[in-house]
PDB file of N, CA, C and O in Angstrom:
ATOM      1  N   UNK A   1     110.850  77.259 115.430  1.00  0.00           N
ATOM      2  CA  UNK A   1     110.622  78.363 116.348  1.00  0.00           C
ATOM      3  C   UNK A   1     110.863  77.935 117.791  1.00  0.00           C
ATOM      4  O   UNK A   1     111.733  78.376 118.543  1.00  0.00           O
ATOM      5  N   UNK A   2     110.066  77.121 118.020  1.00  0.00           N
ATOM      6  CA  UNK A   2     110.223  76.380 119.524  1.00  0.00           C
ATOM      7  C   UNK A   2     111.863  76.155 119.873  1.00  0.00           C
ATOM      8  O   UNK A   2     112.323  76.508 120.959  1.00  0.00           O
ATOM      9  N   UNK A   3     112.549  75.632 118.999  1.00  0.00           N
ATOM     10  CA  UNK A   3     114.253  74.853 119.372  1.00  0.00           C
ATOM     11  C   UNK A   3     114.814  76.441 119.184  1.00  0.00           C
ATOM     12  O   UNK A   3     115.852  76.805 119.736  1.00  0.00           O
ATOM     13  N   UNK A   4     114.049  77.286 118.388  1.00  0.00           N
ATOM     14  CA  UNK A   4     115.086  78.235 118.618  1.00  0.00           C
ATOM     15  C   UNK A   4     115.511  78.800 120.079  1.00  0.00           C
ATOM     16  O   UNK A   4     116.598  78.872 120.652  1.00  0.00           O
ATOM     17  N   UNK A   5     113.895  79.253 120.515  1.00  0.00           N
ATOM     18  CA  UNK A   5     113.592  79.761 122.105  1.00  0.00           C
ATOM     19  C   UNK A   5     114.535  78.870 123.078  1.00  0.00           C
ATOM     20  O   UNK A   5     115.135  79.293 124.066  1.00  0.00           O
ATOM     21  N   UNK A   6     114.535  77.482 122.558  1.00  0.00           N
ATOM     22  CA  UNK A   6     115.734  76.722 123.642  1.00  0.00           C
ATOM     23  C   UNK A   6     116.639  76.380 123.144  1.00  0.00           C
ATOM     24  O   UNK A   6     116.873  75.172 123.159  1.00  0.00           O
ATOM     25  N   UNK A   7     117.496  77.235 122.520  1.00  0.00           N
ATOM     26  CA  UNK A   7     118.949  77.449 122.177  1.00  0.00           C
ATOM     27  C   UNK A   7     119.225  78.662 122.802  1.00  0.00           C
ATOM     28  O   UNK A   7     120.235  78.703 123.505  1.00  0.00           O
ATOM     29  N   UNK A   8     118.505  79.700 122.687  1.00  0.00           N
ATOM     30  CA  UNK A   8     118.386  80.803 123.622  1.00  0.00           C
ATOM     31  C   UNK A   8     118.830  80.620 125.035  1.00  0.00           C
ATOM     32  O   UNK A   8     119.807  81.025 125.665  1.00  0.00           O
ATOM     33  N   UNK A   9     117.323  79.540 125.464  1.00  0.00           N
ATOM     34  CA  UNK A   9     117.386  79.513 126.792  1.00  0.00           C
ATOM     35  C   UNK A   9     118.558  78.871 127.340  1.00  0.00           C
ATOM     36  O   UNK A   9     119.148  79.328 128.318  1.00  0.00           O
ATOM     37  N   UNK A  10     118.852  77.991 126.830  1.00  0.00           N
ATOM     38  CA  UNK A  10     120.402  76.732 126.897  1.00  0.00           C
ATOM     39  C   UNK A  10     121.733  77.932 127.234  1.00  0.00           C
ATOM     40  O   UNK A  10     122.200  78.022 128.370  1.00  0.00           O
ATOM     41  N   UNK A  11     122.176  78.702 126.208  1.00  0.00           N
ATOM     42  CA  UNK A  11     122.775  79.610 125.588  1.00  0.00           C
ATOM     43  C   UNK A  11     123.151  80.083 127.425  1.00  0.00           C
ATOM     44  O   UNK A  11     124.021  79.796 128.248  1.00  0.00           O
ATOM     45  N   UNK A  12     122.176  80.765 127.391  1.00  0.00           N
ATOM     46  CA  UNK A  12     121.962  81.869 128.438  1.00  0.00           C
ATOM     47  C   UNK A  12     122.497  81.270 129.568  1.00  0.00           C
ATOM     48  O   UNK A  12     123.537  81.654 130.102  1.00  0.00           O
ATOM     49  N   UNK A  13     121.406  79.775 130.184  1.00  0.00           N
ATOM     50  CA  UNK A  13     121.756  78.990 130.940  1.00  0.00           C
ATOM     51  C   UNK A  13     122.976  78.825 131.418  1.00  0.00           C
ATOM     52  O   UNK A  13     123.308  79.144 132.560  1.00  0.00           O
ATOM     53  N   UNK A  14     123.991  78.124 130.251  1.00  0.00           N
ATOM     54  CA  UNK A  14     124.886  77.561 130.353  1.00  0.00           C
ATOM     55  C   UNK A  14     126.470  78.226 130.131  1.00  0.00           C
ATOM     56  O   UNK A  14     127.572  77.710 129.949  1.00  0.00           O
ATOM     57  N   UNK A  15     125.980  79.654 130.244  1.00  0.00           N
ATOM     58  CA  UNK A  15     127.222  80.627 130.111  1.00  0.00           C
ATOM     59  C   UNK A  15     127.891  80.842 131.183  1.00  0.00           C
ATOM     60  O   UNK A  15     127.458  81.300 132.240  1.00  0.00           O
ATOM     61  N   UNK A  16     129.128  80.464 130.891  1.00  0.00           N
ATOM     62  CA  UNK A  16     130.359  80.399 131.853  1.00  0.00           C
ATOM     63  C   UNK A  16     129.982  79.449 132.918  1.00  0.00           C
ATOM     64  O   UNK A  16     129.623  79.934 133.991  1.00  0.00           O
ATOM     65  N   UNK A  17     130.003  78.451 132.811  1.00  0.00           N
ATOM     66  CA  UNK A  17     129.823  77.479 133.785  1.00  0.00           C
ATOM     67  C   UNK A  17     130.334  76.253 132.935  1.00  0.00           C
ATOM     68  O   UNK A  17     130.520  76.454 131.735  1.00  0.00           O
ATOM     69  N   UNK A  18     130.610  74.814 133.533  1.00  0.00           N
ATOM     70  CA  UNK A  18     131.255  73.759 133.042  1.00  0.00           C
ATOM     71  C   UNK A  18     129.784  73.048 133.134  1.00  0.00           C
ATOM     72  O   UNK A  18     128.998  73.158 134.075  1.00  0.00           O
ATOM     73  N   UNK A  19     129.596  72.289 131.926  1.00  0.00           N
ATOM     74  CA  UNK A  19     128.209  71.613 132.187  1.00  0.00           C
ATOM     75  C   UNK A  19     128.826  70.355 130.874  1.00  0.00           C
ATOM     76  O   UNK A  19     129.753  70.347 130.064  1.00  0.00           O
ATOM     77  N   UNK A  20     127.552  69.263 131.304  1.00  0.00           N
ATOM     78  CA  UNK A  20     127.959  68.225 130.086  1.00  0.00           C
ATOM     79  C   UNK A  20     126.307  67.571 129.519  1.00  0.00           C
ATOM     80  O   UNK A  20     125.389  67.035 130.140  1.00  0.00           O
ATOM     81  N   UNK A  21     126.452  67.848 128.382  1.00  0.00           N
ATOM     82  CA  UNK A  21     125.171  67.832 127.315  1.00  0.00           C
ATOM     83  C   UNK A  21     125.166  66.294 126.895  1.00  0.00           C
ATOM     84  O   UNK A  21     126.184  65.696 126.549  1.00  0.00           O
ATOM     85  N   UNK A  22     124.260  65.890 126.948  1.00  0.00           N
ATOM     86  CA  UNK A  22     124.309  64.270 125.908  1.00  0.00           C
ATOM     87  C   UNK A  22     123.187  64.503 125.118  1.00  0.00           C
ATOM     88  O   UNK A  22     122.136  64.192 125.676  1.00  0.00           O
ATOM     89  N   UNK A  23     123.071  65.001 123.874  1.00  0.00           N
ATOM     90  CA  UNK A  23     122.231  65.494 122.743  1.00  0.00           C
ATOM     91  C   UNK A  23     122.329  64.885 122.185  1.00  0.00           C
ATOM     92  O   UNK A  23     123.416  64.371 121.919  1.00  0.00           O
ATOM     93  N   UNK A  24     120.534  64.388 121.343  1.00  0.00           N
ATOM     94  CA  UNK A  24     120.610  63.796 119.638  1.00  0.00           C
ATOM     95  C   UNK A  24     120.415  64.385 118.978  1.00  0.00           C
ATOM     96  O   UNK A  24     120.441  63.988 117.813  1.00  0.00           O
ATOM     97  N   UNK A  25     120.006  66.067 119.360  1.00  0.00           N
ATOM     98  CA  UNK A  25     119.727  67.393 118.057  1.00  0.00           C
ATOM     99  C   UNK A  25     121.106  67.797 117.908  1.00  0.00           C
ATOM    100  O   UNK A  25     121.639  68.686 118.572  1.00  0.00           O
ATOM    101  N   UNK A  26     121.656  67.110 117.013  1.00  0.00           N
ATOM    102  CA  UNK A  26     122.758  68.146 117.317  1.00  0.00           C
ATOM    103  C   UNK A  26     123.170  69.759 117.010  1.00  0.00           C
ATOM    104  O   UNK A  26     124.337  70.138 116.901  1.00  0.00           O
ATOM    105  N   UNK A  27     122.133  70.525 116.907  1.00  0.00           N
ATOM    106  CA  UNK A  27     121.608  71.538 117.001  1.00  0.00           C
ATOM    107  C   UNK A  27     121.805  72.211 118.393  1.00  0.00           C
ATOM    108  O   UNK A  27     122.024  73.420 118.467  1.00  0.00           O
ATOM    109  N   UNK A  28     121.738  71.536 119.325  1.00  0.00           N
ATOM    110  CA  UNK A  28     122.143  71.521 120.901  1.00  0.00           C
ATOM    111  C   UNK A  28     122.944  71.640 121.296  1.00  0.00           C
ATOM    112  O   UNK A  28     122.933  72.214 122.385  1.00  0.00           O
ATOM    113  N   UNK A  29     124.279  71.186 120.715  1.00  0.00           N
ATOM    114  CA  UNK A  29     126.251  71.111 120.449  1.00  0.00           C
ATOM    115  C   UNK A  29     126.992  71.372 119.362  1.00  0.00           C
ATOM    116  O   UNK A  29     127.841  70.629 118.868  1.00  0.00           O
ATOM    117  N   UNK A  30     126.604  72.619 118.929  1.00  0.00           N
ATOM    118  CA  UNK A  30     127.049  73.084 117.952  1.00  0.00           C
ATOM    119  C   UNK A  30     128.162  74.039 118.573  1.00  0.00           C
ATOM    120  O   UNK A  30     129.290  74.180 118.100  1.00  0.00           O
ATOM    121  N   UNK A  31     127.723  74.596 119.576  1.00  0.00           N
ATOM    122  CA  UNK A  31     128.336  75.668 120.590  1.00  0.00           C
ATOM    123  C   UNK A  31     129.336  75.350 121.505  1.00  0.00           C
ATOM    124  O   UNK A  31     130.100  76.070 122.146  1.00  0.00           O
ATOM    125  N   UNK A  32     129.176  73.980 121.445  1.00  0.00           N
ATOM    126  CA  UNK A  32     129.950  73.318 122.660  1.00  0.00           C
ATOM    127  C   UNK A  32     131.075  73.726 122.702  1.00  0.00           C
ATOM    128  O   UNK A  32     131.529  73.868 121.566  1.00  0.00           O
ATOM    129  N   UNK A  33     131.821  74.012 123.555  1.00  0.00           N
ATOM    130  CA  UNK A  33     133.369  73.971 123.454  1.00  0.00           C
ATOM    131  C   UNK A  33     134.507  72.804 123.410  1.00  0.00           C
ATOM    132  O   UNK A  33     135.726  72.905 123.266  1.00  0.00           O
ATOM    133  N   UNK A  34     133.619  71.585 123.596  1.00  0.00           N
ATOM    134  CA  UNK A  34     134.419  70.147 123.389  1.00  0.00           C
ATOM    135  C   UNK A  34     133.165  69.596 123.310  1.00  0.00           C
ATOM    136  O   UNK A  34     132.299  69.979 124.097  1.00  0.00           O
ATOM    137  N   UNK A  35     132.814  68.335 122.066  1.00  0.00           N
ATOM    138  CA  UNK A  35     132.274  67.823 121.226  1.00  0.00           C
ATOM    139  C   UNK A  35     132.875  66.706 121.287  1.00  0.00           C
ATOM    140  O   UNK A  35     134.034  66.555 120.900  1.00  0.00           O
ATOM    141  N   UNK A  36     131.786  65.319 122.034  1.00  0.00           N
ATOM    142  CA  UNK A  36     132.478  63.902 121.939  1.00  0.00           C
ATOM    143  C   UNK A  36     131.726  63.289 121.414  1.00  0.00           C
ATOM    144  O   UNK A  36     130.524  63.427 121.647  1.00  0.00           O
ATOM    145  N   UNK A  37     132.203  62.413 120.534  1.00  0.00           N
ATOM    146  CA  UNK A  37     131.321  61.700 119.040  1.00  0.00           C
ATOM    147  C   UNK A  37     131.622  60.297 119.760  1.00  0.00           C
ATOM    148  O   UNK A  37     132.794  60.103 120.084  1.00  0.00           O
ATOM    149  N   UNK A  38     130.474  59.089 120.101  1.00  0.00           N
ATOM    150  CA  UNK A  38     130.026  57.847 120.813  1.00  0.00           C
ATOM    151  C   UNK A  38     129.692  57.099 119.829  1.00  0.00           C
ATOM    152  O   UNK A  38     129.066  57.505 118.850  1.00  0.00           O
ATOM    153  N   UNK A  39     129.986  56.225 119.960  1.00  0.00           N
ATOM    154  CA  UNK A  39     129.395  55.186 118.480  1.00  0.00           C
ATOM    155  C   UNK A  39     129.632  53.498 119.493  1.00  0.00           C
ATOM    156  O   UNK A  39     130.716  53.066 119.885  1.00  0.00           O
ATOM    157  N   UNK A  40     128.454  52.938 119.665  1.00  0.00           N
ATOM    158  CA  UNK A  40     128.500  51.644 120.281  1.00  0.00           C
ATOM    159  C   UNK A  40     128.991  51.766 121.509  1.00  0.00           C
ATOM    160  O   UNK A  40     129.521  50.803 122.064  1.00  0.00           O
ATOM    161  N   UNK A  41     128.874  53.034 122.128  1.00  0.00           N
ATOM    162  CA  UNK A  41     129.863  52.812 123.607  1.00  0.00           C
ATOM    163  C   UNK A  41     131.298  53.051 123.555  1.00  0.00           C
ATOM    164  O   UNK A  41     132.070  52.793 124.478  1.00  0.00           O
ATOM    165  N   UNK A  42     131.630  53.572 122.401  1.00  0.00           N
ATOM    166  CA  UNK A  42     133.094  54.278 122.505  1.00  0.00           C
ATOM    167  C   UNK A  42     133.272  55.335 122.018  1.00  0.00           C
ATOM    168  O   UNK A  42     132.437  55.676 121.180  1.00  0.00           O
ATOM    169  N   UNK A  43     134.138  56.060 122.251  1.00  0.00           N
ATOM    170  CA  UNK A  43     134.928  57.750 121.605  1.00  0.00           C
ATOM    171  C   UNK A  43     135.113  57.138 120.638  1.00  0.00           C
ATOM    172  O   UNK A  43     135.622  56.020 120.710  1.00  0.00           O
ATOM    173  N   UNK A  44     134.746  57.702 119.437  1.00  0.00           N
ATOM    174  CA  UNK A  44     135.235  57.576 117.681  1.00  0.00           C
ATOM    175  C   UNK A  44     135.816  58.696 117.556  1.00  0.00           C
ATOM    176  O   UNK A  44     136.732  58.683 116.734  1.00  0.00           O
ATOM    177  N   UNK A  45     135.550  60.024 118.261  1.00  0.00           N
ATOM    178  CA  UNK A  45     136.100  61.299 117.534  1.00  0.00           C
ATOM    179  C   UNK A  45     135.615  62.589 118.892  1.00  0.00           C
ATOM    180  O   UNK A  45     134.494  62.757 119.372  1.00  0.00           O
ATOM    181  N   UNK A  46     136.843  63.295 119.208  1.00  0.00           N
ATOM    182  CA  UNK A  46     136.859  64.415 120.034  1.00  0.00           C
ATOM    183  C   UNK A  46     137.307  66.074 119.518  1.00  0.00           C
ATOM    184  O   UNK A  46     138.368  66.188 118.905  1.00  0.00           O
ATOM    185  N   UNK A  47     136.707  66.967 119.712  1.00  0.00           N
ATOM    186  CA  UNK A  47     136.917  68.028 119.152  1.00  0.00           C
ATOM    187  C   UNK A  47     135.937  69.392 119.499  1.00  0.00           C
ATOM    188  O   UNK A  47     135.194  69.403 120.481  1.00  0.00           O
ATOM    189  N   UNK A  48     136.041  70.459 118.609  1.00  0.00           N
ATOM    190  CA  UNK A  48     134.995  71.340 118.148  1.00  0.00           C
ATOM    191  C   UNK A  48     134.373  71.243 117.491  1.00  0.00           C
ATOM    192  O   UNK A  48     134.322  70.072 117.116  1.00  0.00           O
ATOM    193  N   UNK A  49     133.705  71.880 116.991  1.00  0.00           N
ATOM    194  CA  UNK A  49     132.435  71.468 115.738  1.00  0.00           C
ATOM    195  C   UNK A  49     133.388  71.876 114.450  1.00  0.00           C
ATOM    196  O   UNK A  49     133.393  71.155 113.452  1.00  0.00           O
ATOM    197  N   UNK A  50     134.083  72.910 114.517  1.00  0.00           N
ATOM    198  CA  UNK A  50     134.597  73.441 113.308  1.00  0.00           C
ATOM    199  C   UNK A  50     135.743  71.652 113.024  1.00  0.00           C
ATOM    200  O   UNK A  50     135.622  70.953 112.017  1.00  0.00           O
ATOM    201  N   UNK A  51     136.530  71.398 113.970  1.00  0.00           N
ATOM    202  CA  UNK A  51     137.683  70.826 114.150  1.00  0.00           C
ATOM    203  C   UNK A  51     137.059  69.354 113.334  1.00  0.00           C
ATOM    204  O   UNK A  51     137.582  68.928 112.304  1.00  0.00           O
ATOM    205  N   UNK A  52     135.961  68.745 113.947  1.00  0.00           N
ATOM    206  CA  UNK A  52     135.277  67.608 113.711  1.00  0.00           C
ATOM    207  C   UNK A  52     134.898  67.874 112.130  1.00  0.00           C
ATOM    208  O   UNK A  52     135.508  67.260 111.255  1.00  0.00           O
ATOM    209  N   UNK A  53     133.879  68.804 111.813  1.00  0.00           N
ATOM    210  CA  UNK A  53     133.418  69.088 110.318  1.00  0.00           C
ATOM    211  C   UNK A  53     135.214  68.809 109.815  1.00  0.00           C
ATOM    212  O   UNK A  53     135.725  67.694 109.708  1.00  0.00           O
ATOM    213  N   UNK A  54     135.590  69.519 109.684  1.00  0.00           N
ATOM    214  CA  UNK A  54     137.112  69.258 108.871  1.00  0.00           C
ATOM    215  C   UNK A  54     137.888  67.624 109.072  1.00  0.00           C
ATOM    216  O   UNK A  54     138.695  67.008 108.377  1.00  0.00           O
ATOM    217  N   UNK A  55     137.357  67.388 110.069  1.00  0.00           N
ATOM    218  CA  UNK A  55     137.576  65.806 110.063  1.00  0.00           C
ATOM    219  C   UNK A  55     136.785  65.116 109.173  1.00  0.00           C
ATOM    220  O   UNK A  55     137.291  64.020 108.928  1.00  0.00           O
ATOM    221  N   UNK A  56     135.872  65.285 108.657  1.00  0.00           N
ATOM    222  CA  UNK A  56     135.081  64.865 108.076  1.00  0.00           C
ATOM    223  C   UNK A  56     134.637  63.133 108.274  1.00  0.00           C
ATOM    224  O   UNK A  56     134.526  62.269 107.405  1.00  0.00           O
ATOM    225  N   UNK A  57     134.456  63.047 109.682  1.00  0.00           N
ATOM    226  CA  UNK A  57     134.198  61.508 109.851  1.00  0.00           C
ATOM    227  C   UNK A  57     133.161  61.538 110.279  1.00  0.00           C
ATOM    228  O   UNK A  57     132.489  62.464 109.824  1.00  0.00           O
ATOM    229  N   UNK A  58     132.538  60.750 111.187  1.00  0.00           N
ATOM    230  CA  UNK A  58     131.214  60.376 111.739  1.00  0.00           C
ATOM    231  C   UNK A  58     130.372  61.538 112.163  1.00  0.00           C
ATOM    232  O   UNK A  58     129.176  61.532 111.873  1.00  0.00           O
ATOM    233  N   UNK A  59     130.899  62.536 112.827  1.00  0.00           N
ATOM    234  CA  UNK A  59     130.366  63.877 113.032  1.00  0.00           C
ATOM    235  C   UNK A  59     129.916  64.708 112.083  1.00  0.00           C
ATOM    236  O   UNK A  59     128.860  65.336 112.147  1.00  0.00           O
ATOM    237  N   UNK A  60     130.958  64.734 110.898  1.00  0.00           N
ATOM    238  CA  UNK A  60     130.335  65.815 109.986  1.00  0.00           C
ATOM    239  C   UNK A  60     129.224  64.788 109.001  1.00  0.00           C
ATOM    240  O   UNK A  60     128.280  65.484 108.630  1.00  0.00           O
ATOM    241  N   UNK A  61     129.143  63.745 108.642  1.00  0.00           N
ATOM    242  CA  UNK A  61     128.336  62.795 108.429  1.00  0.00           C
ATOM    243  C   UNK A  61     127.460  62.885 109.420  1.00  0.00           C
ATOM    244  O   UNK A  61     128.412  62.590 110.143  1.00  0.00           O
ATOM    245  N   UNK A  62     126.611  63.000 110.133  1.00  0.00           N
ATOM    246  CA  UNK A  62     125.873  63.142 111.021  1.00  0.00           C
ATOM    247  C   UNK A  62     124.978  64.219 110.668  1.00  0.00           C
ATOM    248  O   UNK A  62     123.799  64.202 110.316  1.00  0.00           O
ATOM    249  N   UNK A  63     126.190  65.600 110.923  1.00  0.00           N
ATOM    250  CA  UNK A  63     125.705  67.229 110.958  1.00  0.00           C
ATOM    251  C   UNK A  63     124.969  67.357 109.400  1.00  0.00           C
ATOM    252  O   UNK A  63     124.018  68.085 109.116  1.00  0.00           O
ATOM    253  N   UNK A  64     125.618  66.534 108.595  1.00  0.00           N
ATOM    254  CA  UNK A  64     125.089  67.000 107.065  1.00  0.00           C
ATOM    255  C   UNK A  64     123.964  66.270 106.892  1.00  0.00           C
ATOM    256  O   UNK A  64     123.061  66.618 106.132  1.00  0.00           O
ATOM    257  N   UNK A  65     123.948  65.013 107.718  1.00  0.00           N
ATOM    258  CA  UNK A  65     122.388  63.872 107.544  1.00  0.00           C
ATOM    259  C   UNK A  65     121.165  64.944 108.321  1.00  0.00           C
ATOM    260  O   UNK A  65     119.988  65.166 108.038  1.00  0.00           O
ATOM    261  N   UNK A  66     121.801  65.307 109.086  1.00  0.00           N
ATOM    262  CA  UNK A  66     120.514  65.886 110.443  1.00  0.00           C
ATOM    263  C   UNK A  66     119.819  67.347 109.428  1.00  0.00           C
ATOM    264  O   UNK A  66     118.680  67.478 108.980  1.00  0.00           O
ATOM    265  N   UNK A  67     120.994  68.265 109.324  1.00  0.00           N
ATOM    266  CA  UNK A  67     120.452  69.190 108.885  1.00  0.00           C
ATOM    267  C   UNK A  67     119.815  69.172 107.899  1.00  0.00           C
ATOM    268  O   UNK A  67     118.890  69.985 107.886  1.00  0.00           O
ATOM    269  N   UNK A  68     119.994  68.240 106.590  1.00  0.00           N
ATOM    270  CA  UNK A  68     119.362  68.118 105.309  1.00  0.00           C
ATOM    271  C   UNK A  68     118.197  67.508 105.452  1.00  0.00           C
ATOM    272  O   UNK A  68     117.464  67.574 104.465  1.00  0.00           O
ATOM    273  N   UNK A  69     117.609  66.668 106.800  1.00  0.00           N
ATOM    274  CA  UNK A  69     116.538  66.441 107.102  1.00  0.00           C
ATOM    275  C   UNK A  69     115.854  67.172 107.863  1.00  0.00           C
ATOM    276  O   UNK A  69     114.693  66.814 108.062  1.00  0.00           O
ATOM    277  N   UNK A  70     116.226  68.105 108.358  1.00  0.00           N
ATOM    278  CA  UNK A  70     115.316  68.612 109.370  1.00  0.00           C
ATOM    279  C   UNK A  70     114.404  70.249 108.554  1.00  0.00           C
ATOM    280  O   UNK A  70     114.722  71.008 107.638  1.00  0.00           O
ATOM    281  N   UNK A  71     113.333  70.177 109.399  1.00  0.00           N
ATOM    282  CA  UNK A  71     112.567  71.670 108.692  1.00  0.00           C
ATOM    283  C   UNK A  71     113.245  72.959 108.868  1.00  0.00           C
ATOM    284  O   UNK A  71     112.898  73.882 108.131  1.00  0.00           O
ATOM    285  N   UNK A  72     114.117  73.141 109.698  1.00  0.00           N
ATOM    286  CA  UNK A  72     115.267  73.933 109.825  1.00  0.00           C
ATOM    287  C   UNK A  72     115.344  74.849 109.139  1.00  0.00           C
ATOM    288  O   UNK A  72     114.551  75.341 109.941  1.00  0.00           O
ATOM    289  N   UNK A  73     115.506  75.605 108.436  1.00  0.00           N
ATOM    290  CA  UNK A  73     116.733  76.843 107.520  1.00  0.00           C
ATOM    291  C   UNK A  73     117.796  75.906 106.873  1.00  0.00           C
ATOM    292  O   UNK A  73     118.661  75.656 107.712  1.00  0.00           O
ATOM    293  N   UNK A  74     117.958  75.500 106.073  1.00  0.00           N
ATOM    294  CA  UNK A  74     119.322  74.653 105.827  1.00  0.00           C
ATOM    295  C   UNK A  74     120.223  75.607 105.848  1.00  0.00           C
ATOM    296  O   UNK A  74     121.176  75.632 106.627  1.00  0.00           O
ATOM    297  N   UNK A  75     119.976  76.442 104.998  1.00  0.00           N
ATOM    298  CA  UNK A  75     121.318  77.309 104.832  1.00  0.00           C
ATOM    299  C   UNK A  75     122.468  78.441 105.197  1.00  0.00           C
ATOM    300  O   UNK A  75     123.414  79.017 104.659  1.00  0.00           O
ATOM    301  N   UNK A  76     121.718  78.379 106.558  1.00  0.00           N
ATOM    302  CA  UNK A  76     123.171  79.015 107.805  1.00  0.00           C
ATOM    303  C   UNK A  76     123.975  78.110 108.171  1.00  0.00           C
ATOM    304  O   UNK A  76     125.131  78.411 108.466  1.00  0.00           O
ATOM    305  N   UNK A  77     123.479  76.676 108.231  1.00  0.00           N
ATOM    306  CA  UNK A  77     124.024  75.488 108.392  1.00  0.00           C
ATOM    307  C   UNK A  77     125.397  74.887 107.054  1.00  0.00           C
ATOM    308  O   UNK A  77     126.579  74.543 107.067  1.00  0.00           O
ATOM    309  N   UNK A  78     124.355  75.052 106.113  1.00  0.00           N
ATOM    310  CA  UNK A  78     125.528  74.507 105.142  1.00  0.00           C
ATOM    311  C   UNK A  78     126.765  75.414 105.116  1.00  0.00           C
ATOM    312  O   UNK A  78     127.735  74.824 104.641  1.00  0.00           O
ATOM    313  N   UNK A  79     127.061  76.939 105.566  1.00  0.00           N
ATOM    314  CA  UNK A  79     128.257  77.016 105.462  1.00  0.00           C
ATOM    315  C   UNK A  79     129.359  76.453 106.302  1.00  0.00           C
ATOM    316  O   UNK A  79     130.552  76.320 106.031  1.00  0.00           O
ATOM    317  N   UNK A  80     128.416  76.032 107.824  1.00  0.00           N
ATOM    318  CA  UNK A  80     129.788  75.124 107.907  1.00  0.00           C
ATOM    319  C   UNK A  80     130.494  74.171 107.581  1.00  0.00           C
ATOM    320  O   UNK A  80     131.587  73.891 108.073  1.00  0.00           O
ATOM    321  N   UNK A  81     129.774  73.443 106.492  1.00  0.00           N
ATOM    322  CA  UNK A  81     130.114  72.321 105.796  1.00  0.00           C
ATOM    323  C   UNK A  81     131.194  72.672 104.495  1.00  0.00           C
ATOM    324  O   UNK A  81     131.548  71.911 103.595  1.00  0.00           O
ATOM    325  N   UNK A  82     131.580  74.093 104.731  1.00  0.00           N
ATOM    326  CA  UNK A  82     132.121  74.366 103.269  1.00  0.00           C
ATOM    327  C   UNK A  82     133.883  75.003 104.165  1.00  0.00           C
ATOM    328  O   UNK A  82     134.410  76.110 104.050  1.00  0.00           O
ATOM    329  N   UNK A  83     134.209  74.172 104.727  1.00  0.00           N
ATOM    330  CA  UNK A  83     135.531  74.200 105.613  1.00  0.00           C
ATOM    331  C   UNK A  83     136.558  74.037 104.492  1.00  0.00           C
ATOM    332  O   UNK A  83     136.121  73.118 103.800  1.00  0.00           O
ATOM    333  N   UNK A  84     137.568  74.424 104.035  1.00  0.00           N
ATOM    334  CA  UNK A  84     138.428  74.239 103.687  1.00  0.00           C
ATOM    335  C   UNK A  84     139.724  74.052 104.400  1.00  0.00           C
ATOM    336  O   UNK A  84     140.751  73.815 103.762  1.00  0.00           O
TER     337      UNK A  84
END
């Protein structure tokens, strides 16, 4: 309930303006319009969320670890995992 109210508030915030997020929910950058995946201090992977899931590397490994753990809803989530 709470993360929802600040996805909202974020949402709202951050419309039409250039801003840069450094998130570990990634619940937070789902929306993003460019999505940079860091591993040890380097770019492993640049994209969208849709673009990255279909990459299926460190990002969508991530998105599928986070969401299957979290108290969340899983299942608005899992369809993006079903990219063909």
């Amino acid at each position: 309930y709470t993360e929802a109210i600040i996805q909202e508030a974020l949402e709202e915030l951050l419309s039409n303006r250039t801003s840069i997020i450094i998130a570990h929910r990634l619940s937070t950058i789902v929306n993003a319009d460019r999505i940079i995946v860091m591993d040890n201090g380097k770019i492993v992977e640049e994209g969208t969320h849709k673009s990255l899931l279909i990459q299926g590397g460190k990002y969508a490994t991530l998105y599928k670890q986070y969401f299957e753990h979290q108290s969340l809803d899983w299942e608005p989530y899992r369809e993006s995992l079903k990219i063909e």
